[in-house]
C-alpha positions as CSV (number, residue, x, y, z in Angstrom):
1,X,-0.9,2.5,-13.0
2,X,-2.3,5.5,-11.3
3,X,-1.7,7.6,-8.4
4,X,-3.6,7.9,-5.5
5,X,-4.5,10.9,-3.3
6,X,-6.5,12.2,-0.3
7,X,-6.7,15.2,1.7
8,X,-5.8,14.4,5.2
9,X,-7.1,17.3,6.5
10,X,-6.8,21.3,7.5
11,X,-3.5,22.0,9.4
12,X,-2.9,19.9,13.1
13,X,-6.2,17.9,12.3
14,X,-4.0,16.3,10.0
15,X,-2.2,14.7,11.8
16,X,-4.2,12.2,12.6
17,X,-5.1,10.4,9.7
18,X,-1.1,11.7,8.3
19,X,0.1,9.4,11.2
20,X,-2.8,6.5,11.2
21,X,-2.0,5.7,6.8
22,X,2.1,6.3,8.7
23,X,1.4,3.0,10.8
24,X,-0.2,1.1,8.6
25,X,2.3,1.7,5.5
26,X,5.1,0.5,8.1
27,X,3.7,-2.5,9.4
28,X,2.9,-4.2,5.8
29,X,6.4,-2.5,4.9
30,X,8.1,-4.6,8.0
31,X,6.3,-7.7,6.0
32,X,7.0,-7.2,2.8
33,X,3.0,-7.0,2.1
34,X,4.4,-3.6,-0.4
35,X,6.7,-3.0,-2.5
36,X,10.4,-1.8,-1.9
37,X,9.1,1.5,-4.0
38,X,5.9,2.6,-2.4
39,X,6.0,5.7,-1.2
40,X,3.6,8.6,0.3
41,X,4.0,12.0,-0.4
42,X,2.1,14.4,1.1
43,X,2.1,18.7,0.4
44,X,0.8,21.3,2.5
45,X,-1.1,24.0,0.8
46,X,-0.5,26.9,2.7
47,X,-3.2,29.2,1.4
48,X,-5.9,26.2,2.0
49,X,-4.1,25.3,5.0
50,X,-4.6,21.5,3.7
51,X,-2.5,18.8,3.8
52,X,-3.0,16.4,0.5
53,X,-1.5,12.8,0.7
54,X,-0.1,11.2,-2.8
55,X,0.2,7.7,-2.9
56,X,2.6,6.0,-5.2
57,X,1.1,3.1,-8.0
58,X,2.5,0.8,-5.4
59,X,0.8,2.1,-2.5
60,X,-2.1,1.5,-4.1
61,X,-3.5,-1.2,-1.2
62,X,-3.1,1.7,1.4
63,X,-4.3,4.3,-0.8
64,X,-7.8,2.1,-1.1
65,X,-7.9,1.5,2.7
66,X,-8.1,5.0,3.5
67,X,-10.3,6.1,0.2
68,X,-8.0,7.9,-1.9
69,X,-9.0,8.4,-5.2
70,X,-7.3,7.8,-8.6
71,X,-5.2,10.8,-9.9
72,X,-2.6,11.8,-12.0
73,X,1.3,11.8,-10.8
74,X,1.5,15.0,-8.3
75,X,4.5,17.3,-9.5
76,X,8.0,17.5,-7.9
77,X,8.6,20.7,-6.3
78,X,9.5,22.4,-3.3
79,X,6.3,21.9,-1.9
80,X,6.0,17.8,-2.3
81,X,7.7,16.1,0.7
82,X,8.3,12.3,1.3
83,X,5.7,10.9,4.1
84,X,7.0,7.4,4.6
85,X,9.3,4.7,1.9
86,X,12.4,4.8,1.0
87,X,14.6,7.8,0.0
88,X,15.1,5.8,-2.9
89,X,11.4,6.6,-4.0
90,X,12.2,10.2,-5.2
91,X,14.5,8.7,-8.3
92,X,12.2,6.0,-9.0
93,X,9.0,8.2,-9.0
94,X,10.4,11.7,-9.9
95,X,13.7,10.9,-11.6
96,X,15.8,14.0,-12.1
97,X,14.1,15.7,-9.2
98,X,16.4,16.5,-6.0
99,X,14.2,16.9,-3.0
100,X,15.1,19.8,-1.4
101,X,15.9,22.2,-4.2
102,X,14.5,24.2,-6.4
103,X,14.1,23.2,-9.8
């Protein structure tokens, strides 16, 4: 199953759209419309000043209904953060990763 991904935009315009796909991940999460593992990811690319949104294979009914595009997994690193799902989704998507360290 593929990843999904979309640019959300260049520095506080992102917000917007960040927190709109935030909302709508919750409220089919409070119904059990996804699975206990979707996640979003997102990473902020400094030198682009642009934040890119990651959505796991699960995700993949909110990754369509904002327009993300198919991609590959995004790597774990110090730069990947968890958006919205369960800690849990950082062993289940990026097992041996520990968020919040270097690897």
């Amino acid at each position: 199953m593929p990843w999904y991904s979309k640019n959300a935009g260049k520095g506080v315009a992102a917000f917007g759209p960040t927190h709109r796909m935030t909302e709508a991940f919750v409220a089919l999460a409070s119904d059990h419309s996804v699975s206990a593992d979707a996640a979003i990811f997102s990473r902020y690319d400094m030198h682009a000043d642009l934040v890119t949104l990651y959505f796991s294979p699960t995700a993949d009914v909110i990754a369509t209904a904002f327009g993300a595009t198919p991609c590959e997994r995004p790597t774990a690193d110090p730069d990947l953060a968890l958006l919205v799902g369960d800690f849990n989704s950082w062993a289940i998507h990026f097992p041996g990763h520990r968020p919040g360290t270097l690897d």
